[in-house]
C-alpha positions as CSV (number, residue, x, y, z in Angstrom):
1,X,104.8,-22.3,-126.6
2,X,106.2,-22.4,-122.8
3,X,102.9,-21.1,-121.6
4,X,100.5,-23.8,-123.2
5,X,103.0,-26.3,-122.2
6,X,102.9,-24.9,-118.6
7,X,99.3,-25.6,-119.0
8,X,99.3,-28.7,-120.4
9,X,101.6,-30.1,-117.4
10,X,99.1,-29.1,-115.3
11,X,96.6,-31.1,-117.1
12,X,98.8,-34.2,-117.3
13,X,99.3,-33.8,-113.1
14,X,95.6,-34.1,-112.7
15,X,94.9,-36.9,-115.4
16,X,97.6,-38.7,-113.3
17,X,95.5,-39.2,-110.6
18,X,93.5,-42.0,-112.1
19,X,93.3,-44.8,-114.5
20,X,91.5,-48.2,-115.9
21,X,93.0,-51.5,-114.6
22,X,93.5,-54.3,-116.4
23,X,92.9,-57.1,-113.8
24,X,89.4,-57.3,-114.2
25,X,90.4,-59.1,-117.7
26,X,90.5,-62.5,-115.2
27,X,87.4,-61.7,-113.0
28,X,84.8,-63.8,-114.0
29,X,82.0,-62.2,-112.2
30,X,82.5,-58.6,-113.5
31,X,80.7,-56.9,-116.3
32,X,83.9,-55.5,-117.4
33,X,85.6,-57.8,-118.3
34,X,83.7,-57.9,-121.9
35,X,85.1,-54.4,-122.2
36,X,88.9,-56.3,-123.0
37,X,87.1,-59.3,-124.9
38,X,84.0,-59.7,-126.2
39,X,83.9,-63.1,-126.0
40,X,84.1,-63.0,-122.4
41,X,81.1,-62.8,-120.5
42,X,80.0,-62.3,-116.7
43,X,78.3,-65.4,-114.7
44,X,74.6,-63.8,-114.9
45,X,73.4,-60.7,-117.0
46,X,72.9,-57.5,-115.3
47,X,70.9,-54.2,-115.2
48,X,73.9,-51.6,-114.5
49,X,72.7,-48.7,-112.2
50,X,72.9,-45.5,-114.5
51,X,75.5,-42.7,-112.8
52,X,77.9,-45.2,-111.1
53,X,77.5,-48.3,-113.1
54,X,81.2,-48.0,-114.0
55,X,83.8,-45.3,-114.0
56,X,87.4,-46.2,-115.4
57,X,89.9,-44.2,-116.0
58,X,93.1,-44.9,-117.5
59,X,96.5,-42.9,-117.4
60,X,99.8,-44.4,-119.5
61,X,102.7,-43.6,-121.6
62,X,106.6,-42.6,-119.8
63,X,105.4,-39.5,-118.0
64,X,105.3,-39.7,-114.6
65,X,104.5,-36.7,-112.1
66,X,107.7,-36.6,-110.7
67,X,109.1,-36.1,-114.2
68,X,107.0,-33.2,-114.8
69,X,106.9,-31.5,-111.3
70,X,109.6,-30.3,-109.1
71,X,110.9,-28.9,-106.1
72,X,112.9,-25.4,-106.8
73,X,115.8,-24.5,-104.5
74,X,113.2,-22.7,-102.0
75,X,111.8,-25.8,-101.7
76,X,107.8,-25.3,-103.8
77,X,106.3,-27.6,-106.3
78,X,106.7,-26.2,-109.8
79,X,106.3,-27.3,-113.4
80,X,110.0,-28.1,-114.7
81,X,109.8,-25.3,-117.5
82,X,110.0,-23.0,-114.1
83,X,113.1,-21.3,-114.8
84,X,113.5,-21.7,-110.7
85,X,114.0,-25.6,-111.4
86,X,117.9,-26.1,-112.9
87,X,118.6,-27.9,-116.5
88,X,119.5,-30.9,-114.8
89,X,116.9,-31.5,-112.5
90,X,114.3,-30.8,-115.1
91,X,115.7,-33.1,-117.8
92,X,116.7,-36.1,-115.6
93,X,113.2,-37.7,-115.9
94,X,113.0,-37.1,-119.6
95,X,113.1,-39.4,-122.1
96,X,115.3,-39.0,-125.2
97,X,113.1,-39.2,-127.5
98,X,109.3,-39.0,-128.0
99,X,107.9,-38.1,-124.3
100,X,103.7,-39.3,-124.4
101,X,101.4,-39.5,-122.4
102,X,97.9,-40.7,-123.1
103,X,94.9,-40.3,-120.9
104,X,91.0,-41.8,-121.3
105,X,88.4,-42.2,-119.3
106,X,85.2,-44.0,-119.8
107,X,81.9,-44.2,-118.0
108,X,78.9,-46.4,-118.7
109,X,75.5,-44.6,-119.2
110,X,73.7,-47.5,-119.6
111,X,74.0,-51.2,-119.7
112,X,72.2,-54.4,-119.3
113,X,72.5,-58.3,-120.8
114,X,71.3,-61.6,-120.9
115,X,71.9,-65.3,-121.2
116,X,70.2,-67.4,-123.9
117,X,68.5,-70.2,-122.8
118,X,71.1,-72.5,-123.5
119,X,72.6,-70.3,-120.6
120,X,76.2,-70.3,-122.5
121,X,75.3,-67.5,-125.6
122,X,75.1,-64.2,-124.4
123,X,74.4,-60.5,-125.4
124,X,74.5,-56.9,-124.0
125,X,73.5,-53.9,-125.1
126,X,76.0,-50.8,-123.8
127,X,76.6,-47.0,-123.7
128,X,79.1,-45.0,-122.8
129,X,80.7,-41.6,-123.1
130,X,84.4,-41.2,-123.8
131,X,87.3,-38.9,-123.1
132,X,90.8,-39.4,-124.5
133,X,94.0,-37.1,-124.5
134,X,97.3,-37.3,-126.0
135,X,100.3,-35.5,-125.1
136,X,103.6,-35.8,-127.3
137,X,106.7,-33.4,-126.4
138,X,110.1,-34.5,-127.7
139,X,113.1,-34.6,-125.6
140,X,114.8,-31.6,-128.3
141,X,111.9,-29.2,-127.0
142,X,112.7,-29.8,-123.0
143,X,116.3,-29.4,-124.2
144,X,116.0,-25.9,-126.0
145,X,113.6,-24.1,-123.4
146,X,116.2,-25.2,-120.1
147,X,119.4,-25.4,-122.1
148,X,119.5,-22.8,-124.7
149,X,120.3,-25.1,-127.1
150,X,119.8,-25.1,-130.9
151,X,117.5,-27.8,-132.0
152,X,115.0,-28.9,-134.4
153,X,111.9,-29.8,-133.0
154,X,109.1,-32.3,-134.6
155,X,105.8,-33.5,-134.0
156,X,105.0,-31.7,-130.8
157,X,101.3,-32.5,-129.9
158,X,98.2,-31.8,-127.3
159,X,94.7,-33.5,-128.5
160,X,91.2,-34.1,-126.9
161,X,88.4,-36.2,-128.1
162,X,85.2,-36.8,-126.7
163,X,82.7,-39.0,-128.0
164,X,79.6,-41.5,-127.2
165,X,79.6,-45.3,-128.1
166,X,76.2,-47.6,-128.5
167,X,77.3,-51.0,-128.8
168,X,76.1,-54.3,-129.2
169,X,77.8,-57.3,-127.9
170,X,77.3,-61.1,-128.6
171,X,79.2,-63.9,-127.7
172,X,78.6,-67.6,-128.4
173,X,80.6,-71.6,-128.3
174,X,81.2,-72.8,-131.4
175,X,82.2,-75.9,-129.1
176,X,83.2,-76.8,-126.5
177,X,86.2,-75.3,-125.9
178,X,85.9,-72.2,-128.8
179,X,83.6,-69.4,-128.0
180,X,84.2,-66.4,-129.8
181,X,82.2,-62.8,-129.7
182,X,81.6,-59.4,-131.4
183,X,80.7,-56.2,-130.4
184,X,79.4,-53.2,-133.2
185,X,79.3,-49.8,-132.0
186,X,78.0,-46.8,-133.0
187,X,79.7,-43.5,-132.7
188,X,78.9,-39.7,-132.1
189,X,81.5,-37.6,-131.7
190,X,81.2,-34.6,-129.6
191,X,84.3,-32.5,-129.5
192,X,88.1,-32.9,-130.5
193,X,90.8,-30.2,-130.5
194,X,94.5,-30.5,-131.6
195,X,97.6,-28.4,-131.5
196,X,100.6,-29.8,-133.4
197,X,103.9,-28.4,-133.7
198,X,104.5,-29.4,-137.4
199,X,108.7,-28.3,-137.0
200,X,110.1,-25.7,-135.1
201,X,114.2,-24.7,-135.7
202,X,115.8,-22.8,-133.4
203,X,118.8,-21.1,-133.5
204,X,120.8,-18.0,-131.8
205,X,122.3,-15.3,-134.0
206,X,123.8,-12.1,-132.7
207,X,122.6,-12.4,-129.5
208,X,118.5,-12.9,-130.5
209,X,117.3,-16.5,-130.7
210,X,115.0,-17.0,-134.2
211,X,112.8,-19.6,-134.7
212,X,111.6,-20.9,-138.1
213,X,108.4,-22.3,-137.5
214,X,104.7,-23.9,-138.8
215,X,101.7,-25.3,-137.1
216,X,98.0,-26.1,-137.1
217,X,95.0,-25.9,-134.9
218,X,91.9,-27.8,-135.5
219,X,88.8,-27.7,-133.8
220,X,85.3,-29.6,-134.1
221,X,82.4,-28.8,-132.0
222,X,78.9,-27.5,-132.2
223,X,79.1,-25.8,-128.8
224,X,82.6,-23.9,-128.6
225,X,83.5,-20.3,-129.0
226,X,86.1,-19.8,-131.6
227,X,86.9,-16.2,-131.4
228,X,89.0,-14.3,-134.5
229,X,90.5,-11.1,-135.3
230,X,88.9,-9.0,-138.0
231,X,92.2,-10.1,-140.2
232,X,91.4,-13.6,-139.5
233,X,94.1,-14.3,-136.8
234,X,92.7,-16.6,-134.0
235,X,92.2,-15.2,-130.6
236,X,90.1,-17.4,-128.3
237,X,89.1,-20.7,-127.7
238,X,86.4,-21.4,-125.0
239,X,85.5,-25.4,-124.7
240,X,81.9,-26.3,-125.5
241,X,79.9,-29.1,-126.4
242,X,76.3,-28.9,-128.1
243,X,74.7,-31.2,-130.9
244,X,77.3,-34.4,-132.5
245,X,80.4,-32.8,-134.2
246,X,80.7,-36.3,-136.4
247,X,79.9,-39.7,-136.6
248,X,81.5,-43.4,-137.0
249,X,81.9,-46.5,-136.5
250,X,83.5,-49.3,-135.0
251,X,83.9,-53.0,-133.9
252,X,85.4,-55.7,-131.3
253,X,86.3,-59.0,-132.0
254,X,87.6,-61.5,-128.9
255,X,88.1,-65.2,-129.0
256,X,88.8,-67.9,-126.2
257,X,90.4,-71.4,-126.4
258,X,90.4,-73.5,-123.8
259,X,93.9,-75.5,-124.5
260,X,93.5,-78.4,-121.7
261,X,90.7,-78.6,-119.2
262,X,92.1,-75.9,-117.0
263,X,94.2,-73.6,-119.6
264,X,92.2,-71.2,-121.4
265,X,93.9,-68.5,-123.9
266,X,92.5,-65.3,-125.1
267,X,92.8,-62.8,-127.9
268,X,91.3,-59.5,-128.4
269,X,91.1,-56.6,-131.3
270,X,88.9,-53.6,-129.5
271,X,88.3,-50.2,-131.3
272,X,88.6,-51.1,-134.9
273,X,86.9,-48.1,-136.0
274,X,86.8,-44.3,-137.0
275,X,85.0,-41.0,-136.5
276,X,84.2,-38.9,-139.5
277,X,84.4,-34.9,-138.3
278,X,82.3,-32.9,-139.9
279,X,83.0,-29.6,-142.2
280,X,80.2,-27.6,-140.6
281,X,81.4,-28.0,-137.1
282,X,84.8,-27.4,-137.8
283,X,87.6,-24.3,-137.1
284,X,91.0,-25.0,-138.9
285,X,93.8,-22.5,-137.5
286,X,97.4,-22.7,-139.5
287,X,100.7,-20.7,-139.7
288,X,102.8,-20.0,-142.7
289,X,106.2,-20.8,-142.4
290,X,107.7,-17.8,-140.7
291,X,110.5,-16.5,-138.4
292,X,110.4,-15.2,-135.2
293,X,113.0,-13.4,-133.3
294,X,112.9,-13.4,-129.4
295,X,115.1,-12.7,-126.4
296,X,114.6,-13.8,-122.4
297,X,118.3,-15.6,-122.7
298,X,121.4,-14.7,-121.2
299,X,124.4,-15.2,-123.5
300,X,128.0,-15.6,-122.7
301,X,130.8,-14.3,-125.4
302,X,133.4,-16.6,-124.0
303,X,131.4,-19.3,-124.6
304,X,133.3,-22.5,-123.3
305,X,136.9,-20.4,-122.7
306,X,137.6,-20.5,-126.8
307,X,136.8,-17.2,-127.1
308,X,133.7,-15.4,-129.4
309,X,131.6,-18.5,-129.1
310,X,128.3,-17.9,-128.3
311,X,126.3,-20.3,-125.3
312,X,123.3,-19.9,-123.7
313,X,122.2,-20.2,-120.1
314,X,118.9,-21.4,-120.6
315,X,114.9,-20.9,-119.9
316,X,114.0,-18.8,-123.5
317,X,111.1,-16.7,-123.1
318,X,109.3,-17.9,-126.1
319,X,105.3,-18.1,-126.3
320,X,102.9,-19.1,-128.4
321,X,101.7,-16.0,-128.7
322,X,104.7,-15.2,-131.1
323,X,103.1,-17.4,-133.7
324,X,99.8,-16.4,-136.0
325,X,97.6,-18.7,-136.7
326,X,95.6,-17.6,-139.6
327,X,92.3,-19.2,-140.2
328,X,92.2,-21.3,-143.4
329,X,88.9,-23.2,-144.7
330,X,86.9,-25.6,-143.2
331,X,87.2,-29.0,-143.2
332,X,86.3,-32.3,-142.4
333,X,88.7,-34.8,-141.2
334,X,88.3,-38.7,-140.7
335,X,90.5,-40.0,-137.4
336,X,91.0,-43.5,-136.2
337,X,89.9,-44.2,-132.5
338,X,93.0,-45.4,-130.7
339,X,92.9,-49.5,-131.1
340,X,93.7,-51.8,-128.2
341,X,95.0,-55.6,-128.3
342,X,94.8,-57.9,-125.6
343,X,96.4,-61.4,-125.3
344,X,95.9,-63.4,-122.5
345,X,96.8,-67.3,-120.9
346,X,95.6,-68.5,-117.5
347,X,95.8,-71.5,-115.9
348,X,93.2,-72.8,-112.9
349,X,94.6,-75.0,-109.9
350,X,92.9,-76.2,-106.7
351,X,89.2,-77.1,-108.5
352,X,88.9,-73.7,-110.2
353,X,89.0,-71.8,-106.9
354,X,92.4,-70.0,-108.2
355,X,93.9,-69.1,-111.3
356,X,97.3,-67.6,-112.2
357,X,96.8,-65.1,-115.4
358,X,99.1,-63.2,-117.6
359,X,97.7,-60.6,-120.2
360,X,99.7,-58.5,-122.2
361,X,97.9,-55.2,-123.3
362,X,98.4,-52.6,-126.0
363,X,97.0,-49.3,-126.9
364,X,98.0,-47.8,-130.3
365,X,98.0,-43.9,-130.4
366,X,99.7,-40.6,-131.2
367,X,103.4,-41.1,-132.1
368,X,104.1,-43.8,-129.0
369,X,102.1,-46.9,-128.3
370,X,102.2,-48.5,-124.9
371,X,102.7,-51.6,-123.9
372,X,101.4,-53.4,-120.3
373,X,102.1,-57.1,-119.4
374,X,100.0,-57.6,-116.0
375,X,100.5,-60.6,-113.5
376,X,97.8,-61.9,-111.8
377,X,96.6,-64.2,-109.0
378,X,92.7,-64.8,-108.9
379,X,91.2,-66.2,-105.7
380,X,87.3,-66.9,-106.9
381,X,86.7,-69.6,-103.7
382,X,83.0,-69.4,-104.3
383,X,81.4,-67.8,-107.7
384,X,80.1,-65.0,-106.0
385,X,83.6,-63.7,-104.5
386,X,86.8,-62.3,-106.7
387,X,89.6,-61.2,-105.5
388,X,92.6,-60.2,-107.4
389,X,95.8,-58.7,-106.9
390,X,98.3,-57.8,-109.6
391,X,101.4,-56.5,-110.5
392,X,102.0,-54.6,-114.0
393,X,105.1,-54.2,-116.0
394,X,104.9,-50.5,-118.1
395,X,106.9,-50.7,-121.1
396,X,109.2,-53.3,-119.9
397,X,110.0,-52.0,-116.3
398,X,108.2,-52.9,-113.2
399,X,105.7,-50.2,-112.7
400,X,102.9,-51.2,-110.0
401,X,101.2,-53.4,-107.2
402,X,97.1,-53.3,-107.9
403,X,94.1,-55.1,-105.7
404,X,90.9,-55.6,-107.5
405,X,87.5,-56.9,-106.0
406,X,84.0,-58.2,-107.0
407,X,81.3,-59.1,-105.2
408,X,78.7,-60.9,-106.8
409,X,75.4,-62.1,-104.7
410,X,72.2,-62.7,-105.8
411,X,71.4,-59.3,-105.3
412,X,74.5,-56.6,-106.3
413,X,77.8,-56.6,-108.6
414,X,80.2,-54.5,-106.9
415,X,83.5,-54.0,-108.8
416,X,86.2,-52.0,-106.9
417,X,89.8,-52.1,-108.5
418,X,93.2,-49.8,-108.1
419,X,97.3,-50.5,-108.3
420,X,98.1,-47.0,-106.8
421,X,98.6,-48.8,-103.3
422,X,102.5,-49.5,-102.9
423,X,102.9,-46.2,-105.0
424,X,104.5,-43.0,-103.3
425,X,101.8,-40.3,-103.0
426,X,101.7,-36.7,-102.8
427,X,98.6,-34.4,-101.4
428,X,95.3,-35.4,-101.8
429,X,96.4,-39.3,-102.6
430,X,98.0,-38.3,-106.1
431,X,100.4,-40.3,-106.8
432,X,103.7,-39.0,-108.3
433,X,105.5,-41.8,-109.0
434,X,104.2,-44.2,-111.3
435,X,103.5,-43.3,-115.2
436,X,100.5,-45.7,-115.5
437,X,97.4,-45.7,-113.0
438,X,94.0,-46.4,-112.6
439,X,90.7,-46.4,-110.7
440,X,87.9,-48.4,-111.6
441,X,84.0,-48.4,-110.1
442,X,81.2,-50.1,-110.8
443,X,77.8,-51.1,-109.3
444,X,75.1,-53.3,-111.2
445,X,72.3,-55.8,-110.6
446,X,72.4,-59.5,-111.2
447,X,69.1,-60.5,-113.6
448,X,68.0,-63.3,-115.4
449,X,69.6,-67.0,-115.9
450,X,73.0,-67.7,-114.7
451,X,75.9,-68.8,-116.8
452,X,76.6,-72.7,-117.8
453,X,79.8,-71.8,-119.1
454,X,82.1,-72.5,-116.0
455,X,80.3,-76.1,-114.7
456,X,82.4,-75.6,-111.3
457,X,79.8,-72.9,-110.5
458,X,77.0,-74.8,-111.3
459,X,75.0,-76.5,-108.9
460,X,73.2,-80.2,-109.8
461,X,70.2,-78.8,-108.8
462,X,70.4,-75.9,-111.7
463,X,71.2,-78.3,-114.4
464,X,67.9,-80.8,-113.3
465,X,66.4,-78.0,-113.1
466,X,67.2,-76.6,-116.5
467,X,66.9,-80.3,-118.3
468,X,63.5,-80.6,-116.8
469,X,61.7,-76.9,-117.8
470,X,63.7,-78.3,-121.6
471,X,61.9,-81.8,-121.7
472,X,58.5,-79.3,-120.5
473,X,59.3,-77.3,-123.5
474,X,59.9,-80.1,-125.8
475,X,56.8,-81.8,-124.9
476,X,54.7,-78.9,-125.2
477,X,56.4,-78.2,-128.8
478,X,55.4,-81.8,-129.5
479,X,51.6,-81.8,-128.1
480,X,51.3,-78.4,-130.2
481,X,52.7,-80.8,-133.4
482,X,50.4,-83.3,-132.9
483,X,47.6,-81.3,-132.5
484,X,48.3,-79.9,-135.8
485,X,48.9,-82.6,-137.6
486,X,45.1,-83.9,-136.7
């Protein structure tokens, strides 16, 4: 078990790096911002450019890099399961109970959308591909490999899932201070693998530590190499993807309300929705209870000066390798995609050229959920121009500074969006400090009507011109009336 943690750590220190920000939920302009609310729309539809339409990425939970990377006493970077790093530099960033961390990244394939003509409905047609970890270790685990201790371990986790979505969005007034929206979406799984540490109790006996244990391993992919002993015991896993490895479903719903003329509240459900794993594509790996006996510890007889009491000094030698997975029959599962709410207020001063906006964001998933309030401060001076900085509470505790942009002519939509800035960073720009971080990208092309939704960014000139090509139509739909009725 310490070496696929060891691993794991690594993997969290990487997925640190990056993240999907939430101030683009205020940014009128984007083509994000439908992603938190479908009811939201940008000011004109859009042709995004495939390959770098939009990247975000998204890292939250209470692990930080710091708390999962340390100097030893000569000095080097190493995980904190190094028995070089001390007990109590290696458990001072852990939580005491459930430590998560929950990584996903997203990137658009394809997108484009569209006013109506009465330049206030509008729909969009989208695909992306999906990655999403989650990483649970509890405090007890941390506790036994660097203190020796006797525990009883639960829930301990490591999944991946990866899976494309086709959605369609649509979003309409009911009046004139309601709109609401919908989005469907169609999904194809491509991969997911989980490890779970069902329960693990550990004790030390006569000098041997033994370890009563059970666990599972399930895979489901059309492209990976599952290797296994003749007697059935797993070996290998090599990552793959080929054809889908399951199929769902799932749906957004978003609202807005504007309260007085220049409050507006918000309220989203995203990722209502499941994917269905299929039996064919599937490898299911599990251990019968059993014990294991295993040494690496030192043990002291005199114990705490009471004489024949038995203590341990810490970092066990204990591997996964010490536990058989057997392989069982295949099967299907069904798993829910991790569902995210978003509730938001904000409140326009100075003629709609800034607004002051408060969203609180949660993401369900694995044994922790997370919970984000962001405060923002929009500057849209003109409707082609955002800017937006931000500061985000994690979980209750004042977490990060951000700075988003979009730029909006009549001939690009550049999105650009971060709130690593004021964080401390290590090597290559990672930075170590802050449990929750993001990057976001995007680059698209501005098509077709523009929005009547906001009238402070709309010019006379478009609303004579849009009354007079209506009384054209009109006429002509009452010429081609008349004509018939002759």
């Amino acid at each position: 078990m310490k070496k696929i943690l060891v691993s794991i750590l690594a993997a969290v220190a990487v997925a640190s790096a990056a993240a999907q920000t939430q101030a683009a939920y205020f940014m009128e302009g984007t083509t994000f911002r439908s992603r938190f609310n479908p009811a939201f729309a940008p000011l004109r539809g859009y042709f995004n450019i495939p390959g770098i339409s939009g990247i975000a990425l998204n890292t939250d939970g209470g692990l930080s890099l710091d708390a999962v990377v340390k100097r030893n006493r000569h000095g080097e970077f190493t995980s904190i399961l190094s028995p070089s790093v001390s007990a109590g530099q290696a458990l001072a960033g852990l939580s005491r109970g459930m430590n998560s961390l929950n990584a996903n990244s997203t990137v658009n394939i394809l997108g484009f959308g569209m006013y109506a003509r009465n330049r206030k409905s509008f729909w969009s047609v989208d695909v992306n591909a999906h990655v999403e970890t989650a990483f649970d270790v509890p405090y007890e685990f941390f506790d036994f490999i660097k203190n020796g201790n006797s525990n009883s371990i639960r829930g301990m986790q490591v999944c991946l899932d990866t899976y494309v979505d086709v959605g369609f969005n649509y979003s309409m007034p009911l009046n004139d201070r309601l709109y609401v929206g919908a989005r469907v979406k169609f999904l194809v799984g491509l991969a997911r693998a989980q490890m779970q540490l069902d329960r693990m109790d550990v004790s030390l006996r006569d000098e041997l530590w033994y370890a009563t244990a059970a666990a599972h391993m399930d895979f489901y992919s059309n492209g990976s190499v599952v290797k296994v002993k003749d007697d059935g015991e797993f070996d290998s896993f090599e990552f793959g993807m080929g054809g889908p490895a399951g199929y769902g479903a799932a749906i957004d719903l978003g609202a807005t309300y504007d309260v007085l003329e220049n409050l507006q509240v918000s309220l989203a459900v995203n990722d209502l929705g499941f994917i269905s794993w299929k039996k064919s594509a599937a490898y299911n790996f599990a251990t019968t209870s059993q014990t294991i006996t295993f040494g690496g510890v030192d043990v002291d007889v005199e114990g705490d000066g009471a004489g024949g009491v038995q203590t341990s000094t810490g970092d066990v030698d204990f591997s996964l390798e010490d536990m058989k997975f057997m392989q069982g029959e295949s099967r299907g599962a069904t798993r829910m995609v991790r569902a995210t709410v978003n509730a938001g207020v904000e409140y326009e001063v100075w003629r709609h050229k800034v607004g002051l906006g408060l969203l609180y964001h949660a993401r369900m998933g694995g044994y922790k959920s997370s919970h984000n309030l962001t405060a923002s401060v929009n500057f849209h001076p003109v409707r082609w121009f955002t800017l937006t900085p931000s500061y985000t509470f994690n979980n209750n505790s004042a977490h990060a500074v951000g700075l988003a942009l979009n730029l909006c002519p009549n001939w690009i939509n550049l999105f650009l969006a971060t709130d690593m800035l004021l964080s401390r960073h290590g090597r290559y720009f990672i930075p170590y400090k802050q449990s929750r971080m993001n990057f976001t990208f995007g680059v698209g092309v501005p098509i077709g009507r523009r929005s009547f939704r906001i009238d402070e960014y709309v010019k006379e000139s478009e609303y004579i011109d849009y009354a007079c090509r209506e009384a054209r139509r009109a006429q002509r739909r009452a010429d081609r009336a008349s004509r018939r009725a002759d």
